[in-house]
N, C-alpha and C positions, 0 to 999 in steps of 0.2 A: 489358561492364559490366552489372551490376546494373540499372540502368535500361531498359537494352534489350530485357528482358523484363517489364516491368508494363504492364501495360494499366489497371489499374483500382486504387482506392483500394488501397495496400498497407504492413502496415504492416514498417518498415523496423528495424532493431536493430543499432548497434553495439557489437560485442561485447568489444571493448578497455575500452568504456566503463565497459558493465558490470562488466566481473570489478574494474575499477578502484574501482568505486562499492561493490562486494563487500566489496575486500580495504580502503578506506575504513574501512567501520561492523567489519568482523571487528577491525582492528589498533584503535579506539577502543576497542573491548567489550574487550580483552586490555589494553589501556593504564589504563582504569578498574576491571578487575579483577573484571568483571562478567560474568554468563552469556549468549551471544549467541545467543538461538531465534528469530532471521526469519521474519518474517510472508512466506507464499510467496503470499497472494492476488492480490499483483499481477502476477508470472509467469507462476504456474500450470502451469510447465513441468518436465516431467522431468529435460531437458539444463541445464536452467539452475540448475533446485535442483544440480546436480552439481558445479555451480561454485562451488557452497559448500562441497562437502564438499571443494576444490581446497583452500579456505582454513582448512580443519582441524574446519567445519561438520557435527554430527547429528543434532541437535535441532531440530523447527523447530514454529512455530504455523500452524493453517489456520482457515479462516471458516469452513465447512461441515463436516459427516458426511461427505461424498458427498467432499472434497477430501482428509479424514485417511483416507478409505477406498484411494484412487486413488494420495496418495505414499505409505501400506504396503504397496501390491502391488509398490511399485518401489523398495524395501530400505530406505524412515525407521520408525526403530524408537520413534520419542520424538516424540510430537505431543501442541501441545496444540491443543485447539478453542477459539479463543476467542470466543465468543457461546454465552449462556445456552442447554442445551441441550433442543433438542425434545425435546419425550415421545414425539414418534412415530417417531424414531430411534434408541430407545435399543437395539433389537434388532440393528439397523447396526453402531454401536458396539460392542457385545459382539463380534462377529466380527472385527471391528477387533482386539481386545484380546486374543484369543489369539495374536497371536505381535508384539502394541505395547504399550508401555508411552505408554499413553493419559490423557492430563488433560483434562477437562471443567469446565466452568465454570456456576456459580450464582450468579442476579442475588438472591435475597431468601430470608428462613425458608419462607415458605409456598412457593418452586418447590423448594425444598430438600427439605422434609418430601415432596411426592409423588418428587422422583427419589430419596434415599434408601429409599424403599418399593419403585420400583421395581426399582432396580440391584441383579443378582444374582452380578456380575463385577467384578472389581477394577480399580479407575479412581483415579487424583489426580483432587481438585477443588482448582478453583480459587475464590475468594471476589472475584464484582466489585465493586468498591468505586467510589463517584461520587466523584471530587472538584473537579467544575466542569462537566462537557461536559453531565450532566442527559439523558442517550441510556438505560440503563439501568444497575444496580447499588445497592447498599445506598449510602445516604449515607453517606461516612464517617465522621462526629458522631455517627451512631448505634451506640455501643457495645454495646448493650444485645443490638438485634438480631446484630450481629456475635457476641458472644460466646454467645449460643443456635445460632448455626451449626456455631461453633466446635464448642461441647459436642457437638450433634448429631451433626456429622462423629468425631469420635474415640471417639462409642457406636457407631459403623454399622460392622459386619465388614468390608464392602467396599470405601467409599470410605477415599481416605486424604487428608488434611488436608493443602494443597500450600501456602499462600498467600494473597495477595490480588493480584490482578491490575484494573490500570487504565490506561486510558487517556483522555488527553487529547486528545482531540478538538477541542476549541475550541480548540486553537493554531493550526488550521488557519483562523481566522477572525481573527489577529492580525494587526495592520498593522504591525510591525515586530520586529527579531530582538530588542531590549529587551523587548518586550511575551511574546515566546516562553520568554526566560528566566523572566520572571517567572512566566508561567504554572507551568514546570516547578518553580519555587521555590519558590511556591505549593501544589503537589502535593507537592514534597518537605517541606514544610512539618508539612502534614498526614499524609501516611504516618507521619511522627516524632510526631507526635500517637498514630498507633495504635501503634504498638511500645510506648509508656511506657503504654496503657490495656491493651494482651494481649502477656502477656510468654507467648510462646509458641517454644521454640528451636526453629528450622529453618524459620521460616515465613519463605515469598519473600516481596518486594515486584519486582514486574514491571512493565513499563512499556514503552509501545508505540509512539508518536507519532512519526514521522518528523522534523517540526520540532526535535522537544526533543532527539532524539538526534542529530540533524545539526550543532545551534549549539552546544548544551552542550558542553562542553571535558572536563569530570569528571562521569561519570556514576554516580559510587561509590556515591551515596545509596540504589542499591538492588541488588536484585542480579541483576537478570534485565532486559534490553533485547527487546523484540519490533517492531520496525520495519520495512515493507515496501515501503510506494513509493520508498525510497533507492536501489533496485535498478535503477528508472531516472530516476528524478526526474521530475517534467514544468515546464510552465507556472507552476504554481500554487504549484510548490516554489521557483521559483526568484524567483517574486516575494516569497515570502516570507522570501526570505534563507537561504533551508536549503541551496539550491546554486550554482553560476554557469552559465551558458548551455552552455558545454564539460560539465560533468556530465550534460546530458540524453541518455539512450541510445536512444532510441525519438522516429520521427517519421513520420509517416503521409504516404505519397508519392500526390500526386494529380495527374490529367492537367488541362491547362487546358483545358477548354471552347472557351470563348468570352470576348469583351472586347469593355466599352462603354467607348469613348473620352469620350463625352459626360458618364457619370457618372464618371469612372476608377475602375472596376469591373471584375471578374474574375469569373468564372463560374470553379466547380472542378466538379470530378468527388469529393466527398469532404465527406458533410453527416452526418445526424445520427445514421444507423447506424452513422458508421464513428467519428466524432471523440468524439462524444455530447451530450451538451445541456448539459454542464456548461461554468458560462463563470466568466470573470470581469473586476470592472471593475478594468481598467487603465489610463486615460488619463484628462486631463483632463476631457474633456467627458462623463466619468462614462456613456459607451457599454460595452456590450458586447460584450467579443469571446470567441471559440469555438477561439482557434490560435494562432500566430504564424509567419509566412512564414519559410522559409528557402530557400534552393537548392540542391539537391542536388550534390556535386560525387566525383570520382573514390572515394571511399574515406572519404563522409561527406556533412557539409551545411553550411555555411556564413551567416550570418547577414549580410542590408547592413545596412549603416549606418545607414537612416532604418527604423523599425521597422513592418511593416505586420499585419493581420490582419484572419483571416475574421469579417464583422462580424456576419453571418446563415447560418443554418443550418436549410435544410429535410429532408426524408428522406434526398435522395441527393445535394443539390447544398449549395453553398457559394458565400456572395458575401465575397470580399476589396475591403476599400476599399484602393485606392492613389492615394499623390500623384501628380500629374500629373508631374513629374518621372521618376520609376520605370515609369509603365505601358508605356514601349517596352522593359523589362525582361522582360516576360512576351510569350510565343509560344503562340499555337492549338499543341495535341497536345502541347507539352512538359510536363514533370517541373515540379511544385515539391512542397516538404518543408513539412509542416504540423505543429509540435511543438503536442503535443494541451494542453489546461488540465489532464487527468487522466488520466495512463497506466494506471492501474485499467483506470477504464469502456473506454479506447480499444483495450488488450488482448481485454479481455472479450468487447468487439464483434466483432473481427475475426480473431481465435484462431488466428492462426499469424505467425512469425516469419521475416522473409529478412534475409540477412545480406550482407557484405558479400564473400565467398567463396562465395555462389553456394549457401548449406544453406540451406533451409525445413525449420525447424521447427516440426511440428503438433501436441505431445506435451503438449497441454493437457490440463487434469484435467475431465472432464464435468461439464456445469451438476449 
């Protein structure tokens, strides 16, 4: 069994799960008629992006220079970056671009004006537009400065005028799936605002946010999806309503320590390098938690009935509070499965992947 070889915080992946969570967002993005580019940052993986192209996937978006540079050596032809782009990467890029059809993105006129001066290779831009998260991108009410972008881009030889691309961000701080709709109703609200002020044919509107394309039913309003933690979901997705507990692909497997009967308390082997510092409040008494307990079993993990988690999280260790009822549940040296609040950071930390057939895969894209 898979467990029989970990010793120490590992993070675990099942892989049914995934291609299911895959083939999920691919048949909604074909049902709404819409173009599906996946955000690969929460993977990060060679093997896994593969498993899109299973699903008829070529397109995809990345966070970084250094991440569009790493899936073009390993045959994606069509990247966009999405985050406004360094100036001190644009020589990156350009190698990028001889044999990718590369899109870049700009937050405002003034970062506009220096990368159009200094792009000397042909690239899509993309136009970030704000409509609520306030992270970066032009306000969307401001037409004025949009359409000087506009113009700007369609005088410059090299760049070519792709869109507007945003994302909603602050769904991810919604307290329930009515509140997610609305947000996305809300954005679609306003992108229909900018169509009727720049009537421009062939401009996308793109759109990113896991929440909004997980609950949304019809995402026809635009034409481009870019969503990425759907690939495994976590914690924080599923409090959110975006998924059910069975949807989570990914769970960090940690040794028990130790147990204080007196507190009913757990000592893990599995703290802040590995799960991350990201938490959130779930319970009544408006505490913190950093996980949720599961246990691992033959060809997966399983959740009990009474819900526990890791309440504190220092570098390497983890304290789970348990009721007194469950603590004869946990054993010195055994397994338990820690589904993270945020399978981003918890990937990112711990950069490779075991499976339940016995593959570690290492085929991360470098920081």
């Amino acid at each position: 069994m898979l467990t029989d070889n970990i010793r120490k915080p590992t993070l675990v992946l099942d892989e049914a799960k995934c291609r299911r969570n895959i083939r999920f967002m691919a048949d909604k993005a074909r049902n709404s008629k819409v173009f599906f580019r996946p955000h690969f940052k929460t993977h990060q993986s060679v093997i896994i992006g593969n498993w899109f192209k299973d699903e008829g996937i070529h397109s995809i978006t990345v966070s970084s220079v250094t991440m569009a540079s790493y899936f073009s050596t390993h045959g994606w032809r069509d990247i966009t970056i999405a985050f406004p782009l360094n100036f001190r990467e644009i020589d990156e890029v350009k190698k990028i671009s001889y044999n990718t059809q590369i899109n870049i993105l700009t937050s405002s006129y003034e970062h506009l004006k220096i990368l159009e001066e200094k792009i000397n290779f042909e690239a899509g831009c993309f136009i970030k537009i704000d409509t609520g998260y306030k992270r970066t991108g032009v306000d969307w009410s401001d037409y004025n400065q949009l359409l000087r972008m506009i113009d700007l881009l369609f005088k410059n030889k090299h760049l070519r005028v792709k869109g507007f691309l945003l994302h909603s961000g602050h769904s991810y701080s919604a307290r329930s799936t009515d509140e997610i709709i609305k947000i996305y109703e809300d954005s679609l609200s306003k992108t229909e605002e900018i169509k009727k002020k720049i009537t421009c044919p062939g401009m996308i509107f793109s759109i990113g946010d896991t929440p909004s394309c997980s609950i949304v039913e019809d995402l026809s309003g635009y034409n481009e999806i870019r969503p990425g933690n759907f690939v495994f979901y976590d914690l924080m997705q599923h409090q959110l309503g975006s998924c059910k507990k069975e949807n989570i692909a990914v769970a960090v497997y940690c040794p028990v320590v130790d147990i204080n009967y007196k507190r009913n308390e757990v000592l893990i082997y599995g703290g802040a390098v590995h799960l991350s510092k990201e938490y959130l409040i779930i319970n009544e008494e408006s505490k913190r938690v950093f996980g949720e307990v599961a246990f691992p079993s033959e060809n997966g993990w399983f959740f009990p009935e009474e819900r526990m988690f890791v309440k504190s999280v220092t570098q390497e260790h983890g304290i789970i509070s348990v009721p007194e009822s469950c603590i004869r549940k946990f054993k010195r040296g055994e397994l338990i499965a820690i589904v993270p609040v945020h399978s981003c950071l918890t990937v990112d930390l711990l950069r490779e992947y075991h499976t339940f057939d016995g593959r570690i895969i290492k085929d991360l894209s470098p920081k």
